[in-house]
C-alpha positions as CSV (number, residue, x, y, z in Angstrom):
1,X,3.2,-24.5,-18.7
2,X,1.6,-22.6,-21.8
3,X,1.1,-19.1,-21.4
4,X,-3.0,-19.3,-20.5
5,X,-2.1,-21.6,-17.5
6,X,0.3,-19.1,-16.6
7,X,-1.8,-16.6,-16.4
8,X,-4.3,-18.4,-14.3
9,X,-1.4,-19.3,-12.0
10,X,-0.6,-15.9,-11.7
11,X,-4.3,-14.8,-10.7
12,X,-4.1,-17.6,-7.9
13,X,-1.0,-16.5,-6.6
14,X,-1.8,-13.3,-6.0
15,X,-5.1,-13.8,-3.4
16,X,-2.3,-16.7,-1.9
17,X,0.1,-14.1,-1.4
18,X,-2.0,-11.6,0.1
19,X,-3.8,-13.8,2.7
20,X,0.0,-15.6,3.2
21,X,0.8,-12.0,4.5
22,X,-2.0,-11.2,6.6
23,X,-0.8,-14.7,8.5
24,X,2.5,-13.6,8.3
25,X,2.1,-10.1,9.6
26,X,-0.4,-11.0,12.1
27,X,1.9,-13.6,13.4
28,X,5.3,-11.0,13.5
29,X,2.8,-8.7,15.5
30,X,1.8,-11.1,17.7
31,X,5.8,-12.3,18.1
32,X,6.5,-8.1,18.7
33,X,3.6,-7.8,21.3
34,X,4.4,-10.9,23.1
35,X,8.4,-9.6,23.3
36,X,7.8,-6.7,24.4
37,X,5.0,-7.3,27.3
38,X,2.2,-5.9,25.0
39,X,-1.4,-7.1,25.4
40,X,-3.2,-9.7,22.7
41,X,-5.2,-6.6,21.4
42,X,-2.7,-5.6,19.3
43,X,-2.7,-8.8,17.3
44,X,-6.6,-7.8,16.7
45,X,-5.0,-4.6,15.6
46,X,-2.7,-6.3,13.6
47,X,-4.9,-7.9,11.7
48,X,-7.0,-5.7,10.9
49,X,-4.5,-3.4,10.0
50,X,-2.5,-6.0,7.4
51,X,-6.1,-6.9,5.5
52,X,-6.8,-3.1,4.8
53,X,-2.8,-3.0,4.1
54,X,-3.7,-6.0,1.4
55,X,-6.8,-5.0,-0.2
56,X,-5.0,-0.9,-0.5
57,X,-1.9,-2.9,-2.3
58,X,-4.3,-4.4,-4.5
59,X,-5.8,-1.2,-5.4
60,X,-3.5,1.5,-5.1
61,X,0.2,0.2,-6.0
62,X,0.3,1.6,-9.2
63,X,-0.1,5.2,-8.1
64,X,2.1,4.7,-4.9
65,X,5.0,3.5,-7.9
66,X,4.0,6.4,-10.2
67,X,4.4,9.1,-7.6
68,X,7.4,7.8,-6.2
69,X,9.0,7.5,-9.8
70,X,8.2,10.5,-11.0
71,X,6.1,9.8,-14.0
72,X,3.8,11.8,-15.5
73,X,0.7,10.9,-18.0
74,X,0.7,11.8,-21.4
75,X,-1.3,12.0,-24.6
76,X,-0.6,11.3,-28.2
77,X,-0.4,14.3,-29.2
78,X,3.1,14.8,-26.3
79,X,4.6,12.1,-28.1
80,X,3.2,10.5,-31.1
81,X,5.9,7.5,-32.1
82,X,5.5,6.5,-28.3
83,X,1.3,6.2,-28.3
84,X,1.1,5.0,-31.4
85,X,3.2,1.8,-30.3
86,X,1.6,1.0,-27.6
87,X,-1.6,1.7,-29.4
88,X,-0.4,-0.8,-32.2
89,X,0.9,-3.9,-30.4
90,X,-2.2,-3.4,-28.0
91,X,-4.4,-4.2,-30.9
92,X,-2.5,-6.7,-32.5
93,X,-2.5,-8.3,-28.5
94,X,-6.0,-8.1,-28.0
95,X,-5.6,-5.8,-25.1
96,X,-7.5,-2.4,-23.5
97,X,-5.3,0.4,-24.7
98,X,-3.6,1.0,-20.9
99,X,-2.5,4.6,-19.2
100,X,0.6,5.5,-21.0
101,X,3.6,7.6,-18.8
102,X,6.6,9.2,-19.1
103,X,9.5,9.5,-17.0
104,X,12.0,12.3,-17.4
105,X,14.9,10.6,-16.9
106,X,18.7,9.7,-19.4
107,X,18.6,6.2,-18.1
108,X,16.7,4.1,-21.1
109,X,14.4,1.8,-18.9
110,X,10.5,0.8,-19.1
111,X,8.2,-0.7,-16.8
112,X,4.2,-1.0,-16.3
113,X,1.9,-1.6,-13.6
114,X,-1.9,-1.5,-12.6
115,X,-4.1,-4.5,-11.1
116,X,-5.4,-6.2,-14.2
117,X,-5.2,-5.0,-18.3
118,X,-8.7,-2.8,-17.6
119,X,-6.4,-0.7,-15.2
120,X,-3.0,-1.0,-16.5
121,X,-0.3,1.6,-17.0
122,X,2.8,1.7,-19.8
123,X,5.7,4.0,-18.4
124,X,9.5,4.7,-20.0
125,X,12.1,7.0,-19.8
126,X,13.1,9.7,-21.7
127,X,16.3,7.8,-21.9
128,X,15.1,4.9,-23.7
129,X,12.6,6.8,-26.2
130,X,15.9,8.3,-27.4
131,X,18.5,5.4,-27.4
132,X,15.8,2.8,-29.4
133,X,14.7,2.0,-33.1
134,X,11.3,1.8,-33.8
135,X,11.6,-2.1,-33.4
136,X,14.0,-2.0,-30.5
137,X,10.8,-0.1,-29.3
138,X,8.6,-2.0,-29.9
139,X,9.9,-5.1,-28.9
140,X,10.4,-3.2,-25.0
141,X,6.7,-1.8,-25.0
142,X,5.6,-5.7,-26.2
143,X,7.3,-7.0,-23.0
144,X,5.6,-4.7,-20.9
145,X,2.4,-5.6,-22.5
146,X,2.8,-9.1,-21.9
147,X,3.4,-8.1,-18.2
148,X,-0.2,-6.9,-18.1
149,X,-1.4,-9.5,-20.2
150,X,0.1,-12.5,-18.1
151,X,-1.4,-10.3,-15.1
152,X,2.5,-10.0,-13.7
153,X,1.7,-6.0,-13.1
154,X,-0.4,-7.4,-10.3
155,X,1.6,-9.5,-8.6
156,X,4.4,-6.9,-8.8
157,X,2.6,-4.4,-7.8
158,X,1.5,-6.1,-4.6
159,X,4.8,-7.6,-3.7
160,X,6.5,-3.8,-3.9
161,X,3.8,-3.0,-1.6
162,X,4.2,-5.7,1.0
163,X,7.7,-6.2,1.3
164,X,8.6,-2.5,2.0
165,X,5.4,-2.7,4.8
166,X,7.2,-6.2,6.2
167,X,10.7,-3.7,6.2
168,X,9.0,-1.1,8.1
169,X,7.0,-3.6,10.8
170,X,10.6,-4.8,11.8
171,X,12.5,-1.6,11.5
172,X,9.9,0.0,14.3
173,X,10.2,-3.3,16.4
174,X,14.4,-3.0,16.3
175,X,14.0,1.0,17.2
176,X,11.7,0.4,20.3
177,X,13.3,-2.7,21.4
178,X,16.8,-0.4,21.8
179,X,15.8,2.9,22.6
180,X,12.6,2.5,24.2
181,X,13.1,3.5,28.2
182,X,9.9,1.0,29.3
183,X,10.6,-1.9,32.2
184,X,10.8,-5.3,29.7
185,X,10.8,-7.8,33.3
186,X,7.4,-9.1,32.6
187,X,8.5,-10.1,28.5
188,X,8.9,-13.0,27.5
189,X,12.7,-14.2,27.0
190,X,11.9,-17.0,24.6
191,X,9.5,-14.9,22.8
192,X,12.2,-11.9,22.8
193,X,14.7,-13.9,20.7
194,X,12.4,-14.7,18.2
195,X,11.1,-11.4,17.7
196,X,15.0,-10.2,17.3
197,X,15.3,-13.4,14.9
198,X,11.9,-12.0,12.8
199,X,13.1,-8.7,12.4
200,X,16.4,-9.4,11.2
201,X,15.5,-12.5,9.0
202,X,11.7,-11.3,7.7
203,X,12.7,-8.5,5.3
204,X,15.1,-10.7,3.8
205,X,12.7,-13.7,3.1
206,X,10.2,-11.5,1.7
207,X,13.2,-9.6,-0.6
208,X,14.1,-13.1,-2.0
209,X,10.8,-14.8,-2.7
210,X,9.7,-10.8,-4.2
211,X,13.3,-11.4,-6.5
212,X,12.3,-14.8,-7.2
213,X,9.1,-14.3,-8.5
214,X,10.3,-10.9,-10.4
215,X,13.0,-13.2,-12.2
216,X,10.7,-16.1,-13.4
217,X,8.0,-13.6,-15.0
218,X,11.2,-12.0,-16.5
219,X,11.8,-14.8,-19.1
220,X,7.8,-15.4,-19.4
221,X,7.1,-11.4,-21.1
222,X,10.2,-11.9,-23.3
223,X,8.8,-14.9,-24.6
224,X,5.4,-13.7,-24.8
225,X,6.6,-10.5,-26.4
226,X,8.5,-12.0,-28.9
227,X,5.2,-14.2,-29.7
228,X,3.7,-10.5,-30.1
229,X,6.3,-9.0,-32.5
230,X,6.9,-11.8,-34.4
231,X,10.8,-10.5,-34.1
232,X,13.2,-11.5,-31.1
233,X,16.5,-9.6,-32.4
234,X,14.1,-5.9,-31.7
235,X,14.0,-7.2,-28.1
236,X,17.3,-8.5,-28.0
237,X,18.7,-5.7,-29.8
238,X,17.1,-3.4,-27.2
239,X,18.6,-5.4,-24.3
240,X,21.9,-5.4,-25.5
241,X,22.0,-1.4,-25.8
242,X,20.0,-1.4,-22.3
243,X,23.5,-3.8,-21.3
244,X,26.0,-1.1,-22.8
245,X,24.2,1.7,-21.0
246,X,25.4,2.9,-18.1
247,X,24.1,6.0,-17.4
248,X,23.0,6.3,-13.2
249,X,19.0,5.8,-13.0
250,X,17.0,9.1,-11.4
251,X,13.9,7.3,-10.8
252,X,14.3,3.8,-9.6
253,X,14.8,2.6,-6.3
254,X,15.4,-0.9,-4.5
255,X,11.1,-0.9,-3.6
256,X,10.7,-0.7,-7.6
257,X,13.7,-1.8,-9.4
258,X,11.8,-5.0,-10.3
259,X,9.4,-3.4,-11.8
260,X,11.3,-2.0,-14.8
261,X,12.2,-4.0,-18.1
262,X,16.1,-4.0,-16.7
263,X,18.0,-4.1,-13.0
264,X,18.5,-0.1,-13.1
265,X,21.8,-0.6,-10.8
266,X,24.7,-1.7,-12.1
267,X,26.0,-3.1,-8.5
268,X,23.6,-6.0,-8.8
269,X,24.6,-7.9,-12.0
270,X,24.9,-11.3,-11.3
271,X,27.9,-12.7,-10.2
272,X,27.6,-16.3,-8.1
273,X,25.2,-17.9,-6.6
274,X,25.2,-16.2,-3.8
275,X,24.1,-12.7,-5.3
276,X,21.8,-14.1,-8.0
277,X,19.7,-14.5,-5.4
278,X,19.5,-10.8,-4.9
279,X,19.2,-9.8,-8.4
280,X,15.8,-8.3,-9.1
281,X,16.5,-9.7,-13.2
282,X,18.0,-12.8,-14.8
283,X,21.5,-11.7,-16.3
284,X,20.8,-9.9,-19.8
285,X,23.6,-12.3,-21.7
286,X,21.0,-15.0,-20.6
287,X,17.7,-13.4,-21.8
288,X,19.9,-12.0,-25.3
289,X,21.0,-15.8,-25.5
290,X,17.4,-17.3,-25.4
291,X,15.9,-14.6,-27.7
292,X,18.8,-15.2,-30.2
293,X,18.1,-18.5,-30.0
294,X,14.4,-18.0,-31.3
């Protein structure tokens, strides 16, 4: 797959995913109401709810992950080495010069977000403005670019949003079905099983095919950055010191680690099988490898 088909893929894949939730969601409704003795109205309500749910992920998932990291706007004149980066590789890519944000925080990390490169957003840290070289730099703010390029700030955007609203549908189910006090003899036993099965199981499946998707687009912007640059060992540089650093994130959180350029928590390095499945990243020895390589 060259990186225009990818691109296109991406675009599909994102009106897939959000009408694959409405039928999800409406369906878990439906599997909550029918549990719990509910009338059919509320899988009316359900879907209603989970299409506005889509189309405000679509639109507003990029401020809902800027308020909730804590980053602020800026102009060139707040730091000029930062803007005039992104302002450089933006011309040399071809792209709208995007939103640029900071985060006050000692942990070097770097992520962007937005719906499509018209209304696209480049945020780091403190941290990593600090740690990097100008071509370390550069080589991070190109990766982020090519997120917005190959339209991955989209579909990461609208994952973050979904998954956390799957979590919350299935947390409320688990807190009425134990403390709620109302008679359950007219529910459905069948149906009551698999709305226990749902809540537990749901979250996860919608974690792993989030991490999934999050890890494949990972090796895709290093590669497209690199094609940016025109030099892998500034982004593998910068990778290696982001691998060295240890310093405890501020800012990140499990609804946005995927976001950033590296897993912000140390406790989720790969380790088998098993818990690369839960990694949010591909290991950094891996990407360093391939870039090296180039």
């Amino acid at each position: 797959m060259n990186l225009y088909s990818a691109v296109s893929s991406n675009k599909r894949k994102t009106w897939i995913i959000m009408f694959l939730f409405v039928v999800f969601i409406t369906t878990l409704i439906y599997v909550f109401s029918k549990a719990m003795g509910l009338g059919l109205g509320v899988v009316g309500i359900a879907l209603i709810f989970s299409g506005i749910a889509s189309i405000g992920s679509y639109y507003y998932s990029d401020k809902l992950v800027l308020v909730t990291t804590g980053a602020r706007k800026i102009e060139k004149s707040d730091n000029p080495r930062y803007f005039r980066i992104v302002e450089n590789l933006c011309i040399a890519a071809g792209l709208p010069m995007p939103k640029v944000y900071l985060i006050d925080d000692p942990s070097p990390n770097a992520f962007a977000t937005g719906r499509d490169p018209k209304h696209a957003v480049v945020c780091a840290t403190t941290g990593l403005l600090s740690m990097m070289t100008d071509a370390e730099l550069e080589g991070v703010i190109a990766h982020e670019l090519s997120h917005i390029k190959n339209f991955d700030i989209r579909l990461a955007g609208v994952l973050a949003i979904l998954v956390g609203f799957v979590a919350i549908a299935s947390d409320i189910f688990i807190r009425a079905t134990f403390f709620s006090r109302s008679d359950r003899n007219n529910s459905n036993a069948v149906f009551f099983l698999i709305a226990i099965a749902f809540a537990i199981l749901s979250p996860i499946a919608a974690t792993l095919i989030q991490l999934a998707v999050s890890r494949k687009r990972e090796f895709l912007a290093d590669a497209s950055g690199v094609l940016l640059t025109r030099y892998p060992d500034g982004l593998a540089s910068a990778l290696e010191k982001l691998k060295n650093d240890h310093t405890p994130p501020r800012s990140a959180s499990n609804a946005t680690a995927h976001l950033f350029i590296e897993n912000p928590f140390e406790n989720k390095k790969v380790k088998n099988f098993f818990t690369s499945l839960f990694n949010t990243h591909p290991p950094l020895d891996e990407r360093i490898k391939i870039l090296r390589g180039m």
